[in-house]
N, C-alpha and C positions, 0 to 999 in steps of 0.2 A: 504493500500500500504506500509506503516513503517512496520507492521507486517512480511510482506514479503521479505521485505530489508534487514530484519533484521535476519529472518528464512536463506535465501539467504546469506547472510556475517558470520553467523555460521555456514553454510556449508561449505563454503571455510575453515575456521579459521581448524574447525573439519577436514576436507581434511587435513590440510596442519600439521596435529599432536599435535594442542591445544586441551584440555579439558574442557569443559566448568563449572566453577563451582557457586555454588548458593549464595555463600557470597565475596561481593569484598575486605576483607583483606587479602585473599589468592590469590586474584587473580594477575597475571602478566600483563594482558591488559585489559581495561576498555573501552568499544565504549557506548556515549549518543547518541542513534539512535534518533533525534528528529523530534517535528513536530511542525512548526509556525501556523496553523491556529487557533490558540486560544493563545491569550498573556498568561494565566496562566501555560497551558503546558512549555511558553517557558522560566520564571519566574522559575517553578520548576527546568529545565536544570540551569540555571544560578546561582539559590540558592545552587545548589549540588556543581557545579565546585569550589563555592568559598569555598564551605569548606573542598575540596579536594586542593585547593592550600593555606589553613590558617595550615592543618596538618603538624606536626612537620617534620616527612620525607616523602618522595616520594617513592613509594614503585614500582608503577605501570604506564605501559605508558597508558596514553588517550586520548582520541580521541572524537569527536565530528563529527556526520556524520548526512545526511540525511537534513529538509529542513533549519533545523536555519543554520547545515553550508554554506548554501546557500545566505539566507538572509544577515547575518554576514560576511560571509566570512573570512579576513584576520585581521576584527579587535577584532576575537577573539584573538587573539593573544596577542594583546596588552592588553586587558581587562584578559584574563588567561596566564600570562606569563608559566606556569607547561602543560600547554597543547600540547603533542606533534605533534596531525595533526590533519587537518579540512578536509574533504571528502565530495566532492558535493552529492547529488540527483542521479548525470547522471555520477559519478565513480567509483561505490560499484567493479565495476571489480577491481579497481586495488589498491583493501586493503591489500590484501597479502604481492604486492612488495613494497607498502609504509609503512610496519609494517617492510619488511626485511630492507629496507632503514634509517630506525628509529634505527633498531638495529646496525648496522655498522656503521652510522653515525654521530649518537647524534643527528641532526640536527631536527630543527620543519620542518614539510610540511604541506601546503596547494594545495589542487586539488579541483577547482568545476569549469567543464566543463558546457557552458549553452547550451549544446545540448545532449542527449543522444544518443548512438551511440547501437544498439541493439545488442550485442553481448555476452548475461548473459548467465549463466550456470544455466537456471532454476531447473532441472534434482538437480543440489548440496542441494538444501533447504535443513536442516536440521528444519524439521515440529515436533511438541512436539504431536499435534493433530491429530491421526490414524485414523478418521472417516471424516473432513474434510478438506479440503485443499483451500487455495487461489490459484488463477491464474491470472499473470500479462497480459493482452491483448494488453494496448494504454497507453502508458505514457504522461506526460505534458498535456498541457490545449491551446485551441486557444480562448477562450473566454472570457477573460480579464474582470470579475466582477467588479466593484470597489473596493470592501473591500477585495478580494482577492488574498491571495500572490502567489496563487501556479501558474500562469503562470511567476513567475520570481525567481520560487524557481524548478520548477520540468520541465521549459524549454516548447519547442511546442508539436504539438502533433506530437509521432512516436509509426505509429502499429506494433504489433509485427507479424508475417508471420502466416498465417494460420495451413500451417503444424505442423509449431512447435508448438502450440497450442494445435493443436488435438491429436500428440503424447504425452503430457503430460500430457493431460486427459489421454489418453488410457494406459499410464505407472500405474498413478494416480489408473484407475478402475483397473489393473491389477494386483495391490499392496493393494487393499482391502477399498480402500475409495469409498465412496457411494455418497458424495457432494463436487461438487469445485464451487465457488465464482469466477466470472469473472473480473477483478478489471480492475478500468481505471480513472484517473480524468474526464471524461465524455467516458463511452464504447461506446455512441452512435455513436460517431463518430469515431469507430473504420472500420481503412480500408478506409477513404475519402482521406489523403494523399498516399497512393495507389493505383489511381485507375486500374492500369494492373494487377491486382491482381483480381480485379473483385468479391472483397471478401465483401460484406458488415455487419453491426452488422448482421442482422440477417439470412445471409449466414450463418457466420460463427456459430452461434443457431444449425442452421438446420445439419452443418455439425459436431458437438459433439453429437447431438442427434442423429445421424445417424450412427455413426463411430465409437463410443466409449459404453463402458457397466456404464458408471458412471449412476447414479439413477436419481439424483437434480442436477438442475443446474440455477444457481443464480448469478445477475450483481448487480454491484454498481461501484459508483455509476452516476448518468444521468442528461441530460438537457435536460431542457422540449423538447427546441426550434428541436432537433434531434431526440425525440420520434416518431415513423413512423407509418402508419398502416399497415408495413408489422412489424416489431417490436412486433406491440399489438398481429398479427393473430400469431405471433410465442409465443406468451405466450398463447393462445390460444389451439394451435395446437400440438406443441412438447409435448410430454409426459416426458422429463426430466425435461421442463424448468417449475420451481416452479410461481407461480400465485402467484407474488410479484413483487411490481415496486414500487423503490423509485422515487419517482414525485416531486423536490425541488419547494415550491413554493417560498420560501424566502419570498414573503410582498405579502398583500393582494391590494395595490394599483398600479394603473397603471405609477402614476408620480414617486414610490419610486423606483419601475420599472423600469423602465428608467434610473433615478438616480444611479443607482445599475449596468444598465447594463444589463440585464439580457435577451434582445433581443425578449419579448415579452408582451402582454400585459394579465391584468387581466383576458379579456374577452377571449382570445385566451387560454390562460390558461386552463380556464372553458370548453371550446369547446375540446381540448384534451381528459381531464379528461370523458369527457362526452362520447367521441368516443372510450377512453378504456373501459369503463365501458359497453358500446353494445357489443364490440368485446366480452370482458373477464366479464360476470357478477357476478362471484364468484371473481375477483380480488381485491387485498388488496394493499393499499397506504402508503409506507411513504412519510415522508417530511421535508425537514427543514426551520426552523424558524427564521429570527432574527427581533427582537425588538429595537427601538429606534435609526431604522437609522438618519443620520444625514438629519435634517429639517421636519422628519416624527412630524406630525400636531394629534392631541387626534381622529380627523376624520377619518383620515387615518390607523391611528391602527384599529380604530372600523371597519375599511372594510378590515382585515386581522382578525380581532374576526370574522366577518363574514364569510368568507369564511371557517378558519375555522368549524363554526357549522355549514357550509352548505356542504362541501366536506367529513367532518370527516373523519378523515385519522387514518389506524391502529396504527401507530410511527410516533411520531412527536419529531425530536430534537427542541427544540425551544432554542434561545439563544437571551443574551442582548448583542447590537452592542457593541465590541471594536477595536477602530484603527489598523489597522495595519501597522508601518513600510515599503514603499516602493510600497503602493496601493496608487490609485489615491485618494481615500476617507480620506487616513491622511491629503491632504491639508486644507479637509474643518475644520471647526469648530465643533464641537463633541458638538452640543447645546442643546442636549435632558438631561436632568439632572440624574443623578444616580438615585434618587427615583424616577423618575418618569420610568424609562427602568426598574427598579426591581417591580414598581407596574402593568407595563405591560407585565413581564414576567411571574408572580406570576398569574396571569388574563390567560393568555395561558395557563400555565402549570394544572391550575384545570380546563379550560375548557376541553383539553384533557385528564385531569385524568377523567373525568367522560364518554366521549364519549368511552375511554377504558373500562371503568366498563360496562357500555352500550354493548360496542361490547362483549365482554367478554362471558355478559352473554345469549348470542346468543348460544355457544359452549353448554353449558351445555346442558347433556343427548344428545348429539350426538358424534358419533362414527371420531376421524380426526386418520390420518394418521402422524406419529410422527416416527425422526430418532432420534435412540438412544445413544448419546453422550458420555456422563460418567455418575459415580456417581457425585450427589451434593456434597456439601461442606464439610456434616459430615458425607458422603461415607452412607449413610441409603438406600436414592432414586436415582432412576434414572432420567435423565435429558436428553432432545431434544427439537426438536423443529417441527412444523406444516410444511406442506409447505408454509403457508402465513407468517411462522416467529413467531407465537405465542410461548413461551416458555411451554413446559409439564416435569409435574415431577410425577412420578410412582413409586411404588413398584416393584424390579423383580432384577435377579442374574447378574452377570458381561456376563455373557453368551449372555445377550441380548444387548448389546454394540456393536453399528458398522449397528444394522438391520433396518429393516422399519417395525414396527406396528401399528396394527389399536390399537388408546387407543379410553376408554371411556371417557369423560369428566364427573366429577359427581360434580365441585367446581371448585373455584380459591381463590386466595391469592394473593392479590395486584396484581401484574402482569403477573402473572403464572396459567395457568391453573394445576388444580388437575385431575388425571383418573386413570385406571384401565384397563387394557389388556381386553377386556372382552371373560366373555366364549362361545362358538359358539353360545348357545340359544339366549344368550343380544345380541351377534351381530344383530343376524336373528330378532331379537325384531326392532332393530333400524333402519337397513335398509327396 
């Protein structure tokens, strides 16, 4: 969703006769798009600004948008006196006139409005990425985790109108992209504070799959508790929508569960997973992890290792709990010790590295179907991805950038599958 805020506010900026350039001592305005949900992310914002106010002059106005200026608010101000405006979550509309206002005025500004009012110029994006695209669906959060900020950084939830949705897919297919990403602090509950709209998540599935030429079509990310079986039968069923569902479980226990917020339990969990997997049997899971919640017991992780090795999920972000700022979970007591949350992260992280290798090597010698991204790093191979999200990298000219090919899998490399376009005979061999 910052990517997008972001692609979205260099649109305007670019509209409105700025340039964007790649080094900030040229530059005239400087915006930290940020994101609270990891203290380190917001540690890095904060390490930069202060040595952007220890520099001997000031060259350039800046700005600060997105959720830390949310979180923060107005006391960035006093903490970066050289700062000259903070911009909420829910006012990227009105960076323009707060940059013209800067300029005429001198003056600092602060705007973070705690409601979003849908009125973006999605259509403006300036997108770096010609093959795929984000799309904003359901802003804000109604489900208040403990440890997380983003219902008091990014506001309740507000959907965005079906139409305009599906015309920006169909701008989107029309202008040569092949995948858009459906984005939403939970998509699943995209459309419930509307109901005269009558549009639900997986309406609105049905109706990109239906109305538009886009190829792939992919959400993120979700909450269990709104996962539907009409949901799973549209991953199922639609031929755009990619056989990929991030499925968060956060903890494997039903009290951490609880603790958390998270509005279900272990076992209900399980019964989900189990009902996607009838629906969709080729379907692939991410997930995410955290470790070391606060009062979490050496028992209670082992039944989050569990589930774990018992669900195996293709991506798993795992992470060690840290507080956050303005979540119900800062009041408690953070009593799980550092070593003990880095030796239960470290424990995750190679049980999933090996269920990766595991899965991985499933692929080999069979024929997936791979969209073609760019070149990699040192411009040699080509790079995409499966539709379950696996990463492939190939042999083959810029010509093939933008398409959908059958590859061969013949290897992988850490976390990358290796292939090979193959020639009609391999194919007819494989299938």
């Amino acid at each position: 969703m910052n990517e997008l805020d972001t692609e979205i506010m260099a649109g305007q900026l670019v509209k409105k006769g700025l340039t964007p350039v790649h080094d900030e001592e040229s530059a005239d305005l400087l915006i930290f798009n940020t994101c609270s949900i990891r203290d380190l992310a917001e540690r890095k914002v904060m390490g930069k600004l202060g040595l952007l106010g220890r520099a001997a002059k000031k060259h350039s106005i800046i700005g600060v948008t997105g959720c830390m200026a949310m979180a923060k608010k107005d006391t960035l101000f006093r903490k970066f006196p050289h700062l000259d405006f903070v911009l909420g979550t829910n006012n990227i509309t009105d960076l323009e006139a707060i940059v013209d206002e800067i300029l005429y005025t001198n003056r600092q500004i602060h705007k973070t409005d705690d409601r979003f009012e849908e009125n973006l110029d999605y259509l403006i994006a300036k997108r770096d990425n010609q093959v795929k695209a984000h799309v904003s669906i359901i802003r804000g959060c109604d489900k208040y985790c403990t440890y997380c900020v983003v219902p008091y950084t990014r506001g309740e939830e507000v959907s965005r109108s079906p139409d305009s949705i599906v015309d920006e897919c169909k701008r989107l297919a029309d202008t040569g992209y092949k995948e858009v990403t459906l984005l939403g602090q939970n998509v699943n509950s995209y459309g419930k504070d509307r109901p005269d709209w009558g549009c639900l998540f997986h309406d609105l599935l049905a109706r990109i799959d239906r109305e538009t030429d886009i190829k792939r079509v992919r959400f993120m990310t979700s909450h269990p508790i709104d996962i539907t079986p009409e949901l799973m039968q549209a991953v199922r069923d639609l031929p755009s929508l990619c056989e990929f569902v991030h499925f968060p479980l956060q903890a494997g226990s039903s009290r951490i569960l609880k603790k958390m917020h998270r509005i279900y339990t272990r076992e209900q969990y399980f019964e989900k997973v189990a009902m996607l997997r009838q629906i969709v049997p080729n379907v692939s899971l991410g997930t995410d992890i955290i470790v070391g919640f606060p009062t979490e017991t050496d028992e209670e992780f082992e039944e989050t290792y569990a589930a774990m090795q018992e669900l195996r999920f293709s991506i798993a972000f795992i992470y060690a709990y840290s507080a956050r700022k303005g979540t119900p979970a800062k009041r408690w007591k953070d009593d799980i010790p550092e070593e003990v949350k880095q030796e239960r992260l470290q424990r995750l992280l190679d049980l999933q590295a090996q269920i990766g290798k595991e899965e991985r090597q499933k692929f080999l010698d069979t024929t997936v179907e791979v969209l073609i991204e760019r070149f990699n790093k040192d411009g040699k191979m080509l790079k995409g991805r499966t539709r379950c999200w696996k990463k492939v990298i190939l042999e083959g000219d810029a010509s093939l950038i933008g398409t959908l090919q059958p590859v061969q899998v013949h290897s992988f490399h850490h976390e990358t599958l290796l292939g090979k376009i193959p020639q009609s005979n391999d194919l007819l061999k494989i299938v």
